[in-house]
PALUM-338464 format. One record per residue: residue number from 1; x, y, z of N, C-alpha, C in turn. Coordinates in steps of 0.001 Angstrom, whole numbers, plus 500000, padded with zeros to 6 digits. Each point is the difference from the previous one (the first is absolute). Layout:
BEGIN
TORKOL  vose     npx     npy     npz    capx    capy    capz     cpx     cpy     cpz
TORKOL   NUM       X       Y       Z       X       Y       Z       X       Y       Z
...
***
This chain:
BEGIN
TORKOL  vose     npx     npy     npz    capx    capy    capz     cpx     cpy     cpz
TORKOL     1  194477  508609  337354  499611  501348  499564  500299  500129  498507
TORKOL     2  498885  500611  499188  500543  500291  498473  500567  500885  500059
TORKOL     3  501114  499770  498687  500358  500778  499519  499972  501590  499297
TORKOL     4  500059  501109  500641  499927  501182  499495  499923  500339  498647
TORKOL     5  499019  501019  499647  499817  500181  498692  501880  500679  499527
TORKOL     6  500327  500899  500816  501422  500025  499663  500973  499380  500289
TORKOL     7  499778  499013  500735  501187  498948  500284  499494  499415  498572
TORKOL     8  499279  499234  499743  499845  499320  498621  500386  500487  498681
TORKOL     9  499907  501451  499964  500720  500775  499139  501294  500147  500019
TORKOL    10  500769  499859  501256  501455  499901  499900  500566  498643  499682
TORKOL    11  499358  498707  500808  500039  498917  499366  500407  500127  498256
TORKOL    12  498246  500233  499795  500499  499747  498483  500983  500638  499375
TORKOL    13  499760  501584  500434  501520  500515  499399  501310  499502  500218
TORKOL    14  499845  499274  501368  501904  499114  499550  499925  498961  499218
TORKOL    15  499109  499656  499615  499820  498455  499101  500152  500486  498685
TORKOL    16  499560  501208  499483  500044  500847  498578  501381  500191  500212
TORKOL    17  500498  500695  500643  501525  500587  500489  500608  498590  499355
TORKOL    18  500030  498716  500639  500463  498841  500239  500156  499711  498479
TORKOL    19  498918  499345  499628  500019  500267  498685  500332  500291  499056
TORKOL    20  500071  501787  499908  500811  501249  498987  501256  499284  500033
TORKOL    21  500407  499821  501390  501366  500009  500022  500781  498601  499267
TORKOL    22  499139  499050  500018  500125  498274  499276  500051  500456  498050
TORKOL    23  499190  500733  499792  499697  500776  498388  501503  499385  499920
TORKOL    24  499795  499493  498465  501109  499852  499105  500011  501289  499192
TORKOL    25  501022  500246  499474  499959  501526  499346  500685  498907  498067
TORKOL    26  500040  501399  499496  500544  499033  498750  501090  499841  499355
TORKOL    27  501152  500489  501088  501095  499294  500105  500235  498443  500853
TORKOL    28  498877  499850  500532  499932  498642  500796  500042  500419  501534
TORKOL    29  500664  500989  500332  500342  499954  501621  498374  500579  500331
TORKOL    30  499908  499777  501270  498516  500419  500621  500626  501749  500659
TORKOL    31  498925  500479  500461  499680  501366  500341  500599  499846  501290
TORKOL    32  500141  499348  500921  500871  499996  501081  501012  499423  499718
TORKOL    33  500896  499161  498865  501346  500078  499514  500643  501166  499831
TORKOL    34  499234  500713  498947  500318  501720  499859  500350  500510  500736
TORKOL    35  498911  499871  500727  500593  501236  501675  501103  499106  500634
TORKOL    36  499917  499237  500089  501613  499678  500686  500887  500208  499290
TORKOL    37  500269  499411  498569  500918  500194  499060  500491  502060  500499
TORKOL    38  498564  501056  500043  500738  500891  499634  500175  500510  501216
TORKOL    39  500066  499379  501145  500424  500560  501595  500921  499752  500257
TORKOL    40  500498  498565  499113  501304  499851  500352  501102  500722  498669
TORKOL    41  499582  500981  499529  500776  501320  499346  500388  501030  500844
TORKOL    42  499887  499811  501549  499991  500926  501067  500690  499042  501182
TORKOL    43  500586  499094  499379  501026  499042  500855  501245  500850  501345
TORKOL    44  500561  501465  499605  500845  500610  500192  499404  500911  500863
TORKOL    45  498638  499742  499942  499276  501124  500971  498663  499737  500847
TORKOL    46  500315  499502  500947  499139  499501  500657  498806  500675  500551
TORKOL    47  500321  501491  500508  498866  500649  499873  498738  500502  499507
TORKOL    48  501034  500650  498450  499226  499861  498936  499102  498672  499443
TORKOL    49  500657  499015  500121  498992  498624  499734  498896  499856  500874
TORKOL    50  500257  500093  500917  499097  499871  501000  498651  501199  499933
TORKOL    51  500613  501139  499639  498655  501443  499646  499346  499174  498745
TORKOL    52  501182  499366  498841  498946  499426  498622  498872  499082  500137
TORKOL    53  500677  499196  501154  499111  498839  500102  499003  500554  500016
TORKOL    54  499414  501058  501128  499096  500169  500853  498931  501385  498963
TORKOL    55  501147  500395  499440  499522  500857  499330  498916  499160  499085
TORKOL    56  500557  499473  499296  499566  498835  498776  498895  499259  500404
TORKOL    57  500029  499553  501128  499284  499375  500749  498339  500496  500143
TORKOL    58  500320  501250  500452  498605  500542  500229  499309  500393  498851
TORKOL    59  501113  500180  498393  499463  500205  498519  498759  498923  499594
TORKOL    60  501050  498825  500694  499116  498621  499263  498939  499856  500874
TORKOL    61  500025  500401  501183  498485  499725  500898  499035  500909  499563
TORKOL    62  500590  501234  499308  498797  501019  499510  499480  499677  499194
TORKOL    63  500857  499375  498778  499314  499187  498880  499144  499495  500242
TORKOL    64  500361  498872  500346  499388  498524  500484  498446  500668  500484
TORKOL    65  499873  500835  501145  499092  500391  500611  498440  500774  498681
TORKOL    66  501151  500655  499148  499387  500097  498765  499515  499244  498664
TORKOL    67  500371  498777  500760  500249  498765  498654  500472  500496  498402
TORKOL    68  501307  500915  500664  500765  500543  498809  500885  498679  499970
TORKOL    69  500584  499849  498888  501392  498822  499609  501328  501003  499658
TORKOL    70  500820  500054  501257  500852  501534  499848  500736  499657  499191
TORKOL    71  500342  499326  499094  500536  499395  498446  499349  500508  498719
TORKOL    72  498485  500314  500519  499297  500952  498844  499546  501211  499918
TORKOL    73  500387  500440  501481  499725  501449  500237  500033  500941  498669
TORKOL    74  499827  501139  499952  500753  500909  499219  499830  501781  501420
TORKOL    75  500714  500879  499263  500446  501432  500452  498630  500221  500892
TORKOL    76  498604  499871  499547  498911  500853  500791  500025  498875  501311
TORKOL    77  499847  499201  500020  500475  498868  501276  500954  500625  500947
TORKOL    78  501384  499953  499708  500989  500749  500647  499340  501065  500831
TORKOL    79  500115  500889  498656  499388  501477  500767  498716  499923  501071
TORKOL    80  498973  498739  500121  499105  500121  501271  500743  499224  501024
TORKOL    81  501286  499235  499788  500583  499638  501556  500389  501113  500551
TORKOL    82  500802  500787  499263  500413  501331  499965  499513  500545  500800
TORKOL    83  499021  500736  499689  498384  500441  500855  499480  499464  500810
TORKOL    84  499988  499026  500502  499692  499203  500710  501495  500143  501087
TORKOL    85  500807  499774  499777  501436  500076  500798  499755  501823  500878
TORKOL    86  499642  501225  499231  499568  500841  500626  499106  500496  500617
TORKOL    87  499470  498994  500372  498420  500199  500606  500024  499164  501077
TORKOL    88  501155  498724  500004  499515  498912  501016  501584  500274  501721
TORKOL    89  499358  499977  500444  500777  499930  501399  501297  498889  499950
TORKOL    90  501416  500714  500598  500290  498863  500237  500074  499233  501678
TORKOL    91  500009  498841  499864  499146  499047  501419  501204  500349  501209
TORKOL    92  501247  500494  499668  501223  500114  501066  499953  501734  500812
TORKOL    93  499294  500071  499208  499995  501619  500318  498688  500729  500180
TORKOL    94  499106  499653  499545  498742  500612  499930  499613  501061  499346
TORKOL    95  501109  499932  499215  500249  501686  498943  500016  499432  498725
TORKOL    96  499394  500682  498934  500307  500270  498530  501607  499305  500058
TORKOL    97  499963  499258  498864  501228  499703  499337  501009  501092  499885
TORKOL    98  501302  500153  500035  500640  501341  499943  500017  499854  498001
TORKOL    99  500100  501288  499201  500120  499858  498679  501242  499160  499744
TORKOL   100  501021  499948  500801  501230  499130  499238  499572  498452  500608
TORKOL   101  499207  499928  500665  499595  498633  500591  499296  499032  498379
TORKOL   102  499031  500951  499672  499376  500018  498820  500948  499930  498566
TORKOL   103  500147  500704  500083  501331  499942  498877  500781  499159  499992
TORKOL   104  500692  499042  501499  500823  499199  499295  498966  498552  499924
TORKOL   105  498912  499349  500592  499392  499245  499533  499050  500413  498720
TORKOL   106  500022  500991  499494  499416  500202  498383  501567  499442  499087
TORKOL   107  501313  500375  500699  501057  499486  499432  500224  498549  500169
TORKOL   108  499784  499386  500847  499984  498779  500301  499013  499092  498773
TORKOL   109  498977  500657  500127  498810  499080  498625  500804  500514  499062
TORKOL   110  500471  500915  499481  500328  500318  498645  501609  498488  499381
TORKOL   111  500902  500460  501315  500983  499313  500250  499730  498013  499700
TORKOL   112  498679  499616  500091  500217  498767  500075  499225  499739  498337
TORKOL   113  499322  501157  499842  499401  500177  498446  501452  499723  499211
TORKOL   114  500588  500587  500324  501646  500220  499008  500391  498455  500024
TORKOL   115  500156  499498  501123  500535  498816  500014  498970  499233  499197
TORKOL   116  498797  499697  499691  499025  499476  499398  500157  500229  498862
TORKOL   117  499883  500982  499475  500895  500263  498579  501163  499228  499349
TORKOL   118  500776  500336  500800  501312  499686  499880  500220  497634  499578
TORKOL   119  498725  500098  501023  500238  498522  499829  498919  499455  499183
TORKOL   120  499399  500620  499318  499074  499951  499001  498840  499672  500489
TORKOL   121  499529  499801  500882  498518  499903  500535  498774  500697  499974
TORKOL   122  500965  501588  499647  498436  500515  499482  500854  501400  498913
TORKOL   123  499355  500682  499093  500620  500716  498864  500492  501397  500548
TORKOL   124  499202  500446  501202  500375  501481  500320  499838  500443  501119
TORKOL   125  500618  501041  500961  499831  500137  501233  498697  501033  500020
TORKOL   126  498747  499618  500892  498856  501055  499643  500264  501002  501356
TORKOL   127  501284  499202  501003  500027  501508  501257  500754  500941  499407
TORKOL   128  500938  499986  498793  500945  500997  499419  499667  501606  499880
TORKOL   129  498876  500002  499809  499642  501583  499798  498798  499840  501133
TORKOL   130  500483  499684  500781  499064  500160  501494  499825  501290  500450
TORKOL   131  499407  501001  500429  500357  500910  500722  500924  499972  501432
TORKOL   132  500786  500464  500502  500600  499699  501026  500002  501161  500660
TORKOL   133  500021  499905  501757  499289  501141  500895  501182  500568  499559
TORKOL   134  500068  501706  500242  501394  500977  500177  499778  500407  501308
TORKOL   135  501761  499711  500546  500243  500166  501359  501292  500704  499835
TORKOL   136  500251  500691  501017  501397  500354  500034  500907  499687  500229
TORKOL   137  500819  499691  499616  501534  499481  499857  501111  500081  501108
TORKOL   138  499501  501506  500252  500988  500286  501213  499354  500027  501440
TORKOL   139  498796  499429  499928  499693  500178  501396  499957  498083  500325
TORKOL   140  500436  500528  501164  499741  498025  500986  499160  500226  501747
TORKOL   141  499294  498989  499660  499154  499738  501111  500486  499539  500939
TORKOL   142  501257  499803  500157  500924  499460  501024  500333  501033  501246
TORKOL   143  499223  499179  501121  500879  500798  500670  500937  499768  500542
TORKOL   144  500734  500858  500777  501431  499371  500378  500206  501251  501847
TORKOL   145  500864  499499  500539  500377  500478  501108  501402  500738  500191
TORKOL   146  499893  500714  500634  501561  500978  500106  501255  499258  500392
TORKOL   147  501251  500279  500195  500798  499888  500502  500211  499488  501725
TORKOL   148  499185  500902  500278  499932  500177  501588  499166  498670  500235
TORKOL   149  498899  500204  499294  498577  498723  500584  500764  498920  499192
TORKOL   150  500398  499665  499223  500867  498735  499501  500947  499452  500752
TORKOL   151  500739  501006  500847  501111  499670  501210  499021  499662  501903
TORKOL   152  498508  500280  499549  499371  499662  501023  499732  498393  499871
TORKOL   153  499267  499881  498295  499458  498715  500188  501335  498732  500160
TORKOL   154  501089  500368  499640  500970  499021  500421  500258  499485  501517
TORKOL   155  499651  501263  500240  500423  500030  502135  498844  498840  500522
TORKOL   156  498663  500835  499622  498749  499166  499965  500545  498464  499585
TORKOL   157  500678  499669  499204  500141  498486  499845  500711  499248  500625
TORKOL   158  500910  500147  500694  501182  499968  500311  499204  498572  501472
TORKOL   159  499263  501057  500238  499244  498762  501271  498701  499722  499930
TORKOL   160  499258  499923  498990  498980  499830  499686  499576  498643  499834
TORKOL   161  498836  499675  500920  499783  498519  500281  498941  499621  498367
TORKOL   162  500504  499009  499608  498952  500078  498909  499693  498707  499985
TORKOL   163  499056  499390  499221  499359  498515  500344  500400  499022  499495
TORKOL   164  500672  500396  498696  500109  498871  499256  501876  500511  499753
TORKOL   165  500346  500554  500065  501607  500965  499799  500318  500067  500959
TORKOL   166  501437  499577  500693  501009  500161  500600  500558  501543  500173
TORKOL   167  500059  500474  501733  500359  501632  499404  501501  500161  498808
TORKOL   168  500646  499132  500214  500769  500421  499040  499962  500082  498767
TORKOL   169  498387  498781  499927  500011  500325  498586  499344  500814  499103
TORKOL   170  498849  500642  501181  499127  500971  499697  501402  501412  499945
TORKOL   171  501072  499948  500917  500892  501331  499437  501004  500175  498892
TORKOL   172  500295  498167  499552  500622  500252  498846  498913  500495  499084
TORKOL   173  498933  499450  499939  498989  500461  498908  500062  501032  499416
TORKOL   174  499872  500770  501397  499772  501573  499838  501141  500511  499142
TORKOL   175  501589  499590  500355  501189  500769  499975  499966  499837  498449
TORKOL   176  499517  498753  499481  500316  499229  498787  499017  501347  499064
TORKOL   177  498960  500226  500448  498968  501098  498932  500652  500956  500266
TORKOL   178  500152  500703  501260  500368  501511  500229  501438  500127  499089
TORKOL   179  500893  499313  500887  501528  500294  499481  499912  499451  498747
TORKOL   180  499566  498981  499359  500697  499582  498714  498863  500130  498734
TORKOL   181  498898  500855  500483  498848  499926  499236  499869  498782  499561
TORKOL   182  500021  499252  499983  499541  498879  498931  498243  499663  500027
TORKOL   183  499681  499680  498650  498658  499324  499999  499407  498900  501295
TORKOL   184  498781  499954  499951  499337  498990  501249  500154  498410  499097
TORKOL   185  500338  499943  498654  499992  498740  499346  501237  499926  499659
TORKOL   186  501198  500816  500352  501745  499429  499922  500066  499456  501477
TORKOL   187  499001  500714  501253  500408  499682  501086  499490  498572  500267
TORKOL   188  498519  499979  499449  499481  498426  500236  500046  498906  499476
TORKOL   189  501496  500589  498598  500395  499021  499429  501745  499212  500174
TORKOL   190  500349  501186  500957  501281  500321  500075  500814  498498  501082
TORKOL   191  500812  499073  499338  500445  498992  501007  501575  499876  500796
TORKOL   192  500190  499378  500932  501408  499940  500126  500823  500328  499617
TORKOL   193  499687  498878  498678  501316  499596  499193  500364  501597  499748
TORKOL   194  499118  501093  500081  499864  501515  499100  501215  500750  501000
TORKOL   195  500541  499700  501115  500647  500475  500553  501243  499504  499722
TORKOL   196  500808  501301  499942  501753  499215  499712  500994  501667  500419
TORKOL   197  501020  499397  499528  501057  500914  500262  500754  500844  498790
TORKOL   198  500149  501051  499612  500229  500632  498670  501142  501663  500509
TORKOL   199  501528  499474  499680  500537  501207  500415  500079  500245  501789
TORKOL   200  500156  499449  500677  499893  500123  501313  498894  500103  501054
TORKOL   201  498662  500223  498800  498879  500216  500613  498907  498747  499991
TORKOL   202  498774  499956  500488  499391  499634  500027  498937  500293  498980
TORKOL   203  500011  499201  499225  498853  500776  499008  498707  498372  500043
TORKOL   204  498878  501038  499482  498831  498838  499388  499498  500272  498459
TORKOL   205  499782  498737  499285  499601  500313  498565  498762  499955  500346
TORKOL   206  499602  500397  499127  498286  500547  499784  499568  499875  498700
TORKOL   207  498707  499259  499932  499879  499458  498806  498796  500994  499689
TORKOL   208  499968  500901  498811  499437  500788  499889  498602  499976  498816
TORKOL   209  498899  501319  499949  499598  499717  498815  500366  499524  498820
TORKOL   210  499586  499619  498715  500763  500035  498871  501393  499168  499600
TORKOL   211  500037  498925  501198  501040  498977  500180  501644  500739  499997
TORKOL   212  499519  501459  500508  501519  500788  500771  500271  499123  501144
TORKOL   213  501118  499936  500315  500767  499541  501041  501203  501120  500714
TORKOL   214  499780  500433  500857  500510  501233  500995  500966  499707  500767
TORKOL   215  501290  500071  500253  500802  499085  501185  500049  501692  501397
TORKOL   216  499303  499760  500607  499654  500911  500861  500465  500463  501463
TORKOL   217  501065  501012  500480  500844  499720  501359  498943  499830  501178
TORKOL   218  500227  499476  501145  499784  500183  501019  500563  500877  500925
TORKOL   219  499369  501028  500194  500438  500916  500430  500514  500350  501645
TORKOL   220  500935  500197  500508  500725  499740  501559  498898  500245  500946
TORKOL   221  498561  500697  500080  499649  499961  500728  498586  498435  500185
TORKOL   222  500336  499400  498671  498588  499024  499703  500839  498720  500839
TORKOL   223  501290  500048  499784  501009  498766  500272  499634  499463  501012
TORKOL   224  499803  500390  501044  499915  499799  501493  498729  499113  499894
TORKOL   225  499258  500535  499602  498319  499903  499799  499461  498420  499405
TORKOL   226  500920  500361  498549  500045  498635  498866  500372  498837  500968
TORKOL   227  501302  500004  500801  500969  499146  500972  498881  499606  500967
TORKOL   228  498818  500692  500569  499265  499392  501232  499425  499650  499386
TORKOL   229  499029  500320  499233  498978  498766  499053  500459  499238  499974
TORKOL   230  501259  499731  498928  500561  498640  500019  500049  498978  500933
TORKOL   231  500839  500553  500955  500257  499231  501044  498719  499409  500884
TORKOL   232  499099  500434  499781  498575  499345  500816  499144  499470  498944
TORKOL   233  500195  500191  498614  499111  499590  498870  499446  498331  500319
TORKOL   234  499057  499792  499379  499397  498739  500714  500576  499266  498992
TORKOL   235  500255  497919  500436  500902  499222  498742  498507  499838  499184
TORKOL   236  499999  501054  498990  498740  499748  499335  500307  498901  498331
TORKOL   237  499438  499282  499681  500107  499319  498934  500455  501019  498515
TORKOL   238  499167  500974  500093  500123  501035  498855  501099  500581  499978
TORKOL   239  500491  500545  498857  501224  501075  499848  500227  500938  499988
TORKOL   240  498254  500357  500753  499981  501970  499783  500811  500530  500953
TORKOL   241  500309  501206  499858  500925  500911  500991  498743  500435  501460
TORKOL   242  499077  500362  499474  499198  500410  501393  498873  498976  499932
TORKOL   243  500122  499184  501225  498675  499247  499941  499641  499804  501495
TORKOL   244  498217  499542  500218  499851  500564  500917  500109  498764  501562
TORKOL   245  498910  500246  500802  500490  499045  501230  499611  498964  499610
TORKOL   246  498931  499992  498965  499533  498282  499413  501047  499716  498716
TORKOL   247  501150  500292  500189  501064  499627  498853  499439  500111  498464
TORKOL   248  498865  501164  500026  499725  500168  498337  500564  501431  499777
TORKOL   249  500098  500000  498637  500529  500811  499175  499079  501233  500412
TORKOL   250  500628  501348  500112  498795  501378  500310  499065  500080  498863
TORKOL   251  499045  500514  499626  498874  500634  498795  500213  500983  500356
TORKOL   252  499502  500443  498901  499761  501796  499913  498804  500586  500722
TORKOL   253  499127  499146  500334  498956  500233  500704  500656  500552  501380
TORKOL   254  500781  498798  500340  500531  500129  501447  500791  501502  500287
TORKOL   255  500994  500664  498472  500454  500755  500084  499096  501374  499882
TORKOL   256  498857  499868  499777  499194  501520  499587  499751  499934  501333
TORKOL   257  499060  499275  500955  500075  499741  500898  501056  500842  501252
TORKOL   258  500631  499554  499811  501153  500221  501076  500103  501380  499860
TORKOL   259  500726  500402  498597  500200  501512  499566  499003  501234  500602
TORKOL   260  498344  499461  499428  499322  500986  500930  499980  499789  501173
TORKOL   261  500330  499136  501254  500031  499387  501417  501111  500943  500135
TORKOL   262  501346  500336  499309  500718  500757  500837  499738  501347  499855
TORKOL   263  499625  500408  498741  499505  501358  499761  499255  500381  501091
TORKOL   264  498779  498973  500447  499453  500628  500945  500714  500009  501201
TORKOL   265  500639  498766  500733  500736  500653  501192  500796  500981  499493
TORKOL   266  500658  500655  499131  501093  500858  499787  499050  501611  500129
TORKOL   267  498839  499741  500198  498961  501416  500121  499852  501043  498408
TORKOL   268  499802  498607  498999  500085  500846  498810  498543  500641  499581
TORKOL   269  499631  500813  499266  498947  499998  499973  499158  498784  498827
TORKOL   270  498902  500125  500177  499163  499172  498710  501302  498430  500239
TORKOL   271  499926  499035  500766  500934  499057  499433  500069  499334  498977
TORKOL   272  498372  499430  500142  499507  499577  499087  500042  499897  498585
TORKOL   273  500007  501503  499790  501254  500192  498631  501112  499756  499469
TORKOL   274  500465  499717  501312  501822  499611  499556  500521  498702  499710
TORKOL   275  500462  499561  498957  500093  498605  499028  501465  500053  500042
TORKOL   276  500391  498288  499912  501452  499771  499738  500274  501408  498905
TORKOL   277  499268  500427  498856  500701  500207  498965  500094  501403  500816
TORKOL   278  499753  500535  500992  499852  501548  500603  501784  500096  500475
TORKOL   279  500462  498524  500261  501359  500016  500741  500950  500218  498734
TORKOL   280  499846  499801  498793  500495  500351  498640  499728  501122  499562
TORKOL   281  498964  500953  500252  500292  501611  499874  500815  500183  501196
TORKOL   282  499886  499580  501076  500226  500812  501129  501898  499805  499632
TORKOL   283  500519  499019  500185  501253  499229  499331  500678  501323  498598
TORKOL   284  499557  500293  499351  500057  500575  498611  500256  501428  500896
TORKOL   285  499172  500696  500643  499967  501145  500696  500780  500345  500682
TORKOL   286  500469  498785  500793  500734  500642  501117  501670  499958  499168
TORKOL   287  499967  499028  498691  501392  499882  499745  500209  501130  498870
TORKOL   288  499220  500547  499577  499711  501417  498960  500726  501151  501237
TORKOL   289  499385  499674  500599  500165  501545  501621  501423  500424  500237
TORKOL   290  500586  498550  500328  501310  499246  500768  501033  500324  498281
TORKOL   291  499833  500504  499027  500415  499999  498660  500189  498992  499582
TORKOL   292  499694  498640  499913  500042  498473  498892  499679  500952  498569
TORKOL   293  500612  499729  499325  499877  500264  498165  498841  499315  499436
TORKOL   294  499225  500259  499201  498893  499401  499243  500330  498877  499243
TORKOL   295  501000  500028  499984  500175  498533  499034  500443  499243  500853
TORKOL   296  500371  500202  501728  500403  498825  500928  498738  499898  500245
TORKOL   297  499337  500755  500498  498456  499288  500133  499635  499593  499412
TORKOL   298  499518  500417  498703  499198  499220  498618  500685  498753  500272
TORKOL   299  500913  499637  500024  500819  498279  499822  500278  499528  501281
TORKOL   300  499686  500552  501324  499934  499571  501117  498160  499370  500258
TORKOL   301  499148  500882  499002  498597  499607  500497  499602  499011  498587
TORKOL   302  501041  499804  499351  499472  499174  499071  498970  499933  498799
TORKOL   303  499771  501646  499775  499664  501054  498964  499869  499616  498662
TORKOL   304  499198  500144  499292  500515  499284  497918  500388  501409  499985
TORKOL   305  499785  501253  500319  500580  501239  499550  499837  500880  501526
TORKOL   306  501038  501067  499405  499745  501379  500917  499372  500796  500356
TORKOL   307  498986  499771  498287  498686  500549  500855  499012  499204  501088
TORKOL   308  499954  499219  499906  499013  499350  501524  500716  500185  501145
TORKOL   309  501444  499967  500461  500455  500448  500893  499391  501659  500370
TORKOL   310  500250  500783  498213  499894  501544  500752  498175  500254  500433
TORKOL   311  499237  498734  499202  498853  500559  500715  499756  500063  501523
TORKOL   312  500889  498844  500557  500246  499855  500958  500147  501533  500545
TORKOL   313  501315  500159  499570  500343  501747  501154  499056  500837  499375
TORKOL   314  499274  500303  498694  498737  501114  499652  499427  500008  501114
TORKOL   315  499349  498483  500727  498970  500292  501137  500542  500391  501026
TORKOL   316  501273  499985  500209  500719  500773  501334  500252  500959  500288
TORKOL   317  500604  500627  498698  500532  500930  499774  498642  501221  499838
TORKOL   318  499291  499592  499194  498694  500744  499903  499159  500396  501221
TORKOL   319  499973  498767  500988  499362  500942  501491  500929  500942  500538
TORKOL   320  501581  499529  499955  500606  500614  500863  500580  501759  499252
TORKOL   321  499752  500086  499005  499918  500862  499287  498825  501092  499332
TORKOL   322  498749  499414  500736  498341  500434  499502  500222  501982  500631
TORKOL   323  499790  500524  499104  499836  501218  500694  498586  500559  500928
TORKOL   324  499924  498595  500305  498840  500106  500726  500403  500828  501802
TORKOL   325  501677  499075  500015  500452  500188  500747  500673  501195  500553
TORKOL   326  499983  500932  499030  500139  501383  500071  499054  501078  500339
TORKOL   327  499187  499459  499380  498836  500576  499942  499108  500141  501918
TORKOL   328  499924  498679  500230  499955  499954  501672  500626  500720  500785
TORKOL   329  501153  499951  500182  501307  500198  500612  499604  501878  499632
TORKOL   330  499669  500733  499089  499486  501555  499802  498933  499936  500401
TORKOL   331  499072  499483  499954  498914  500228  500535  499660  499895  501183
TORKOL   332  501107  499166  500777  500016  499631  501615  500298  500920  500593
TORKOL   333  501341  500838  499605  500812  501288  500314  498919  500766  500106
TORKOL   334  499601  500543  498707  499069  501229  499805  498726  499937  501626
TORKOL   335  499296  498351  499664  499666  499657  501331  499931  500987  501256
TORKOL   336  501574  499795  500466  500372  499416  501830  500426  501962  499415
TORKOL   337  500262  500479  498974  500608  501750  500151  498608  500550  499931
TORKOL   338  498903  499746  499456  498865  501201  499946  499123  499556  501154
TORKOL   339  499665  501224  500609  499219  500296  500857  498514  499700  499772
TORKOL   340  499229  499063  500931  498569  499713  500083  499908  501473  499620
TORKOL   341  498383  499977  498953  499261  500961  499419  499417  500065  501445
TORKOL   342  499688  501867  499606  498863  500221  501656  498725  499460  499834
TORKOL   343  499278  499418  500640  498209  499635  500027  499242  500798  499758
***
């Protein structure tokens, strides 16, 4: 069977791609030296590297697709990925890009412009005076679950047959996001050796964004929990702390996964919505409630400042405070006290 007029077009576009990326630049290194050279400036942050790659990634396929040389771009270039970034779907969601989605891959091209500069390969950054979407600061798309439904999805785990996870290890999972908030990439990076003893307790280090390192308690009710994993953990070759019945290390895949699987047995609504990072508001919330101080959280969740923690409680604090809720609650009264009008 021949080849498709657009299969042949993608062909060639990875061979152009292929190519671009071989380009010697005129410091000597090629166009895919660069990009590695400046991904690995994000050594300390694995997440973030991983958004650049991908971010970056889809810059140079737009080029390419344009038989632009993104080494000679200038500003009006930028500004139609730009435009193009607000107009085009993204493929995980079926929705418009969110504006900060946009914004940080317009930061991402600008970001590797700098490094290009910097190493003399080309004279000036042309994403610098990019336009960049405006979004708000204090709002997050995160959702997160209460107190109550957070103390469901644990129960939910506790015996939950899962396919590739051990129940115990599908309930440390849980205990590890809920109780200790931590990221889905401290947990799927997190090994053995990370467990030790500090002051009488049981603590785990946690290797954090930004090459922070956290020495973190285990808390009396996880103990029990941590102790049965262990004790049934498979003799897996690897050194991770949770790995699964085929003795590999967990992904984060496995963990988004799971997270919405208990949401839904736990009868949450929308599960689907609910992401490891939902167990890190939810974590932040319940220890704001319970009185934790802002600066034990901020340095318990591994924060560069206090404000990203407090945006955290803005979104909590803001529903649970909406005078929307007043407003109902009078209007319900007024309700159930006035008498049906006569017909």
């Amino acid at each position: 069977m021949s080849i498709t007029g657009e299969a042949r077009a993608s062909v060639v576009g990875r061979e152009a791609q292929t190519e671009l990326l071989a380009t010697p630049t005129r410091t000597g290194h090629t166009v895919g030296a660069l990009i590695a050279a400046w991904l690995g400036s994000f050594a300390d942050s694995g997440a973030t590297r991983a958004a650049y790659a991908r971010d970056l990634r889809e810059y140079v396929e737009w080029c390419t697709r344009r038989e632009l040389d993104p080494l000679d771009v200038r500003l009006p270039e930028v500004q139609m990925y730009g435009a193009e970034l607000a107009a085009a779907t993204n493929p995980r969601t079926g929705r418009a890009f969110a504006a900060s989605t946009r914004a940080r891959k317009i930061a991402a091209v600008s970001s590797w412009y700098t490094f290009l500069v910097r190493a003399g390969a080309i004279d000036a950054n042309p994403a610098r005076d990019a336009a960049r979407p405006r979004y708000d600061r204090q709002h997050s798309p995160t959702a997160s679950v209460s107190e109550r439904q957070a103390a469901q999805m644990l129960t939910a785990s506790r015996d939950y047959r899962h396919r590739s996870l051990a129940p115990e290890a599908v309930a440390l999972v849980m205990m590890l996001l809920i109780d200790l908030g931590i990221r889905v990439s401290e947990l799927c990076h997190a090994d053995l050796a990370d467990l030790g003893q500090r002051d009488g307790l049981r603590v785990l280090t946690v290797r954090m964004k930004g090459g922070k390192v956290r020495t973190r308690p285990i808390p009396a009710p996880l103990v029990p929990v941590l102790d049965a994993y262990l004790a049934q953990r498979p003799d897996a070759d690897t050194g991770a702390l949770v790995v699964t019945r085929h003795c590999e290390r967990i992904n984060r895949h496995q963990v988004f996964r799971l997270v919405q699987t208990m949401a839904a047995e736990a009868g949450v609504p929308m599960p689907q919505r609910i992401t490891p990072h939902s167990m890190r508001h939810t974590f932040n919330t319940i220890a704001r409630e319970r009185g934790a101080a802002l600066e034990d959280r901020r340095d318990a969740l591994g924060h560069s400042s206090a404000a990203v923690t407090q945006l955290y409680d803005h979104v909590a604090v803001s529903l649970t405070r909406d005078p929307a809720h007043l407003v109902a609650g009078a209007t319900s009264e007024t309700r159930e006290t006035t008498p049906n009008s006569p017909e």
